[in-house]
MARTOR-306208 format. One line per field, with one value per residue (C-alpha): x, y, z; residue number from 0. Coordinates in Angstrom, 2 decimals. Each point is the difference from the previous one (the first is absolute). Last residue first. Layout:
BEGIN
u = X;...
v = Y;...
w = Z;...
i = NUM;...
This chain:
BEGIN
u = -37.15;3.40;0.99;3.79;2.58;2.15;-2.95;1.75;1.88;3.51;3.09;1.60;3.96;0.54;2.83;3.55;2.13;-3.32;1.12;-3.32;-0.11;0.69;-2.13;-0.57;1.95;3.18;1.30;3.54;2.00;0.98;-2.87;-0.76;2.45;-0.95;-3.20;1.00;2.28;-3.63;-1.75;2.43;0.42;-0.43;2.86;1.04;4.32;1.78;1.52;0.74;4.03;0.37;3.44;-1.26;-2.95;-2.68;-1.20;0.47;-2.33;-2.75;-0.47;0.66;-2.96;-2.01;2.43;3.40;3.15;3.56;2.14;4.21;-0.11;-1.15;-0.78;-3.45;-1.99;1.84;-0.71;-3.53;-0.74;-1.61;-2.48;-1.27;0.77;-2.54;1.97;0.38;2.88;3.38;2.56;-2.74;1.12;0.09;2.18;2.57;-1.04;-0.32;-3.18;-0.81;-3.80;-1.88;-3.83;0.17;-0.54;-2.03;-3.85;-0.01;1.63;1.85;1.75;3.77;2.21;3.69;2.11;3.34;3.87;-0.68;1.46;-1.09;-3.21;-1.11;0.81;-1.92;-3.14;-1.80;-3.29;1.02;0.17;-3.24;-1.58;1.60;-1.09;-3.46;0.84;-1.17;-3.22;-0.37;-3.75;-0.30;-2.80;-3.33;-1.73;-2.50;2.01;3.39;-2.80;-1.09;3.56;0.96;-2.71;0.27;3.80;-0.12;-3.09;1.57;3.23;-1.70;-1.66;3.38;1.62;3.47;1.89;-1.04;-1.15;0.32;-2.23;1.12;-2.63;1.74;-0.53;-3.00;-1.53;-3.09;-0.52;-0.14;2.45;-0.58;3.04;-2.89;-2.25;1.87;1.40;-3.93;-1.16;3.30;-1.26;-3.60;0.92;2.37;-2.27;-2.23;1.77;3.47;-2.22;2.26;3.29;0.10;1.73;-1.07;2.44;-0.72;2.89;-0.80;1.86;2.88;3.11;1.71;-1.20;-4.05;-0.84;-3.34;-0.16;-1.30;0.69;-2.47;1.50;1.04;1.65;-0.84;-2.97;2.61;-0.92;1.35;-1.41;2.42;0.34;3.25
v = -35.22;1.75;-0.18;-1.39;2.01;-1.84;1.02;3.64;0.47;-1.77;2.42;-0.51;0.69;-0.89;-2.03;1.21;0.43;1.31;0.21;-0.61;-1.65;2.01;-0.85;-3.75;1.61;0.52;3.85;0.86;2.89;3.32;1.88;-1.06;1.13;3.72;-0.62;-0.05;2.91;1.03;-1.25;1.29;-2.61;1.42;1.31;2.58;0.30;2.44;-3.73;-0.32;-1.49;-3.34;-0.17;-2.15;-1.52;0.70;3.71;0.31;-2.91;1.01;3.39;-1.47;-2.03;2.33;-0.35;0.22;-0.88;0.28;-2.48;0.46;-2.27;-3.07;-2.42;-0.54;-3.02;0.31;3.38;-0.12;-2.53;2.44;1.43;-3.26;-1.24;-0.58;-0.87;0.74;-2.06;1.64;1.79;1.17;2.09;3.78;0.54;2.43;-0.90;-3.53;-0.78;-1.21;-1.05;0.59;-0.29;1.13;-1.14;1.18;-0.86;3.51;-2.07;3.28;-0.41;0.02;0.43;-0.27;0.99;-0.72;1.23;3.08;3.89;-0.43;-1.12;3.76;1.97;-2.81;0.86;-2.98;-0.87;-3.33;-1.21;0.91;-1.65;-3.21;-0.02;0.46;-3.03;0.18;-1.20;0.21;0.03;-0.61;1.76;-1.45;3.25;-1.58;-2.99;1.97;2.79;-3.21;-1.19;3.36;0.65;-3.65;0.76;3.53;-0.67;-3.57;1.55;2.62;-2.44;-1.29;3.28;-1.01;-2.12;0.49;-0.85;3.60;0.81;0.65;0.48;-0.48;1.61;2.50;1.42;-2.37;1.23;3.52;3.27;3.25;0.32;1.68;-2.04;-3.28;1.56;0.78;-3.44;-1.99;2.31;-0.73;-3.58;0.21;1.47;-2.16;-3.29;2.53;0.51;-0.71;1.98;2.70;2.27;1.08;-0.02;0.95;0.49;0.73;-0.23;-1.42;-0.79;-3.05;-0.40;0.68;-0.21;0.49;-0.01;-0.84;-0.65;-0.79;0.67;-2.58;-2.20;-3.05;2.40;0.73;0.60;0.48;0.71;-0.52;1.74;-1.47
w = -16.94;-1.25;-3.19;-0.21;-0.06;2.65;2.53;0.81;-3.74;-0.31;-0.55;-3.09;-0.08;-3.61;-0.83;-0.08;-3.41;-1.45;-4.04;-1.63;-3.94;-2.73;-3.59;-1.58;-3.30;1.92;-0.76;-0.54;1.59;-1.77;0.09;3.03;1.85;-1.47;1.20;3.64;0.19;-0.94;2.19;2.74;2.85;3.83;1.57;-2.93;-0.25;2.44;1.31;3.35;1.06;1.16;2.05;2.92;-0.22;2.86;-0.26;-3.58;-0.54;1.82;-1.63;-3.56;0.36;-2.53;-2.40;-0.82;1.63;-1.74;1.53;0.78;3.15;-2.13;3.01;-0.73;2.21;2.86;0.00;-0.86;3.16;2.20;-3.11;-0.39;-3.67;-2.99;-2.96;-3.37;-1.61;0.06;-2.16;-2.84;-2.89;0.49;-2.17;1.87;3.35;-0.02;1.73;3.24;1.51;2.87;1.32;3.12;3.79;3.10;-1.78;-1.79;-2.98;-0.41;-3.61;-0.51;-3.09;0.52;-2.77;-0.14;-1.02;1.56;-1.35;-3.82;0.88;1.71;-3.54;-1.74;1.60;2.05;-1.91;-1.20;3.24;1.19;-3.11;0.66;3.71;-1.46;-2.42;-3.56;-1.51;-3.78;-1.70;-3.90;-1.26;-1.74;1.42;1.86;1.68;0.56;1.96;1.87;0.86;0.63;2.74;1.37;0.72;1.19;2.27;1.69;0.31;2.15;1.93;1.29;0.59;-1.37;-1.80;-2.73;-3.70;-1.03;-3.09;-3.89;-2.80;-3.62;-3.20;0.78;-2.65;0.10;3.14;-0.92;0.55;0.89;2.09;2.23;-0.68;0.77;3.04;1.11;-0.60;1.46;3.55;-0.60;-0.42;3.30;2.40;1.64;0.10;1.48;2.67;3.03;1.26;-2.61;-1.67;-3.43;-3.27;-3.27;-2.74;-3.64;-3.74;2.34;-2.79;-0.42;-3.89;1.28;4.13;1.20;3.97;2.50;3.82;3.30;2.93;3.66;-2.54;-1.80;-2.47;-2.77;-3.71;-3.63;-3.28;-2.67;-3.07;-2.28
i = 223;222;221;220;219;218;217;216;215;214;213;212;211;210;209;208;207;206;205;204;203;202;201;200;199;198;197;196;195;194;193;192;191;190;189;188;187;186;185;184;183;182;181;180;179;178;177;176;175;174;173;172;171;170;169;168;167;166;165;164;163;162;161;160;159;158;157;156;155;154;153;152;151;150;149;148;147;146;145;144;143;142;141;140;139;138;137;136;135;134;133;132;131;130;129;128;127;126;125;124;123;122;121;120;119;118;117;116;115;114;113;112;111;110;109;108;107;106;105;104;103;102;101;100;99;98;97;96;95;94;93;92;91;90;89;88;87;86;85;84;83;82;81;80;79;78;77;76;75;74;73;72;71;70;69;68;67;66;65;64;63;62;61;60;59;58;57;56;55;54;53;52;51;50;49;48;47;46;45;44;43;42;41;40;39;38;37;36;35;34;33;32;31;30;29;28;27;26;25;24;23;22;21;20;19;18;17;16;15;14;13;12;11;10;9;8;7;6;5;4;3;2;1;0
């Protein structure tokens, strides 16, 4: 199965083209903004270098979020238009998914669960538990202030990973770092999707909060 694979929710912009399990390429660029601007010539350049076509392609797999709001937005209208063109089925997977999935197995056999968090930058995180050996979900995501994380996980044996690992290990008790990537791997990514099912109508956002939108001087209207 070829899959082309992409993640714009975190503070980088990942790609990669994955066939059987296997990264044909890997692209990432860090960055805080302008993940608009470079993600097609980033998919572009991966897709000429695994030199590989659209019409190739079996499945095109995007993170849904949580995460930087208008970086949801990009991946999500990206892969629904590249779905569109191609006539390719689009899967969306969790960013807090894709962080889970990423931890080695060497690290899972020593915590009984996963605990992926995301830096909200707004003084909380986006959070979610896993089971550590399958990585199945223990929790719903949620969005939790960073002061209440302890009352909110009381596994002392957790495995953190991501880019809100700081922040955790410094209020809950027992949570050990993860050596595992902080932002999600596209193609850790891809291989999720290889396995999961796709819903014809195409993935739908995963925001947990709502936008922060700060209101232009006037409330955005023109002024006189």
């Amino acid at each position: 199965m070829l899959i082309l694979a992409f993640d714009t929710t975190a503070p980088a912009c990942s790609v990669a083209i994955v066939k059987d399990g296997a990264a044909l390429v890997r692209l990432r660029e860090a960055m805080d903004q302008g993940q608009a601007e470079a993600l097609m010539p980033m998919i572009e350049r991966a897709m000429a270098d695994a030199r590989v076509g659209y019409s190739d392609l079996d499945r095109i797999a995007v993170t849904i979020g949580p995460g930087s709001f208008t970086g949801v937005r990009v991946g999500l209208s990206t892969a629904r238009a590249l779905g569109l063109a191609a006539g390719k089925p689009v899967i969306g997977v969790s960013s807090l998914t894709v962080l889970a999935a990423g931890i080695p197995t060497m690290e899972r056999e020593r915590h009984s669960t996963i605990l992926a968090a995301i830096d909200t930058k707004r003084g909380d995180l986006y959070v979610q538990s896993f089971e550590s050996k399958s990585s199945a979900p223990k929790s719903e995501p949620a969005a939790i202030p960073i002061a209440e994380l302890a009352q909110w996980s009381r596994d002392g044996n957790a495995l953190v990973v991501g880019d809100g690992t700081s922040e955790v290990t410094k209020v809950l008790t027992g949570a050990t770092a993860s050596i595992a990537d902080p932002f999600p791997d596209a193609a850790i990514l891809a291989q999720i999707a290889a396995l999961g099912d796709f819903d014809a109508a195409g993935p739908l956002p995963l925001y947990v909060l709502p936008p922060k939108i700060t209101l232009a001087p006037h409330g955005g209207r023109l002024r006189p």
